[in-house]
N, C-alpha and C positions, 0 to 999 in steps of 0.2 A: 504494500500500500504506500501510497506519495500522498502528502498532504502539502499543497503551494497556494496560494494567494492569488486570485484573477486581477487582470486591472483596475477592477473597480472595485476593491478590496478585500473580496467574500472569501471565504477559506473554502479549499475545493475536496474534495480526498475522490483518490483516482485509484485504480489498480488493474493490472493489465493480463487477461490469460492467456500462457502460450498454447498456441495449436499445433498438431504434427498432423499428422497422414493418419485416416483411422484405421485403427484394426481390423478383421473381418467380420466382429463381432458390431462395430458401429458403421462401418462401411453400407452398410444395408440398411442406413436408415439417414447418412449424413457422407461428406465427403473430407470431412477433417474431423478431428476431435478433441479435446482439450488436453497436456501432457499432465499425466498422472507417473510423480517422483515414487521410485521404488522407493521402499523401507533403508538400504541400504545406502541409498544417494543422497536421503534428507540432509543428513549434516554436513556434509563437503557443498551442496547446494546453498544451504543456509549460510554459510560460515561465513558469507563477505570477502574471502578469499576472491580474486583473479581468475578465472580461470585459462587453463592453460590453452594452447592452441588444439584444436579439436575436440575439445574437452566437454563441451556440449554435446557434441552428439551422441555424449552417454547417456544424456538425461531426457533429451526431445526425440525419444522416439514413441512408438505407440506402447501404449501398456499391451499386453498378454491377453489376449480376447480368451482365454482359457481361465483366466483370472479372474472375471468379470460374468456378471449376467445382465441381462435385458429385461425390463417388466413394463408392461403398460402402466403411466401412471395417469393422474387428471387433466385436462385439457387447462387447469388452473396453475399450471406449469412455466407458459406464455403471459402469466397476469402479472403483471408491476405490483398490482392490490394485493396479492395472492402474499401474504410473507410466515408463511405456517408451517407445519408440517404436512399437512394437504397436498400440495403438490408434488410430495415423494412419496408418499403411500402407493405402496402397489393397488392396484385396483382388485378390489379382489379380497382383499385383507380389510382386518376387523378397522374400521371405519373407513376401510380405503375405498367409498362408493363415489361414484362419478359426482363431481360438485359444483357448481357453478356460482359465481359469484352473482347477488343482484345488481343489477344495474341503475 
């Protein structure tokens, strides 16, 4: 996260995700997908260290679609208004039933 100051004085706070290539498991539903840091990588990632030349492309590559599952969740997924646990609920699970926000 970056917190900076706009011209007109308001405090901003920004934060930026990297994307790679998705795996097979998201490829069928998107054509990129967000880097997700192995366990092993967090702390040389975090550290504030340099990294060295090529050094990236240990961390931006696709996570392990074998790793990972797929579940349908809410269409409340896409809402700005939506800030719950709603939107990640599998559908399907104990109150994970399709929701929509009123309008």
């Amino acid at each position: 996260m970056d917190v900076w100051d706009d011209p007109a004085g308001a405090t901003v706070f920004t934060y930026t995700i990297l994307t790679c290539e998705p795996n097979n498991l998201v490829a069928t539903v998107h054509n990129r997908m967000p880097v997700i840091l192995r366990k092993e990588n967090e702390d040389r990632w975090l550290s504030g260290a340099p990294l060295r030349a090529g050094e990236s492309g240990e961390f931006l590559v696709p996570y392990p679609a074998e790793e990972r599952a797929m579940v349908r969740v809410s269409p409340l997924v896409n809402s700005p208004a939506a800030d719950d646990d709603r939107v990640i609920r599998p559908l399907g699970s104990s109150g994970g039933t399709q929701t929509f926000l009123a309008e």
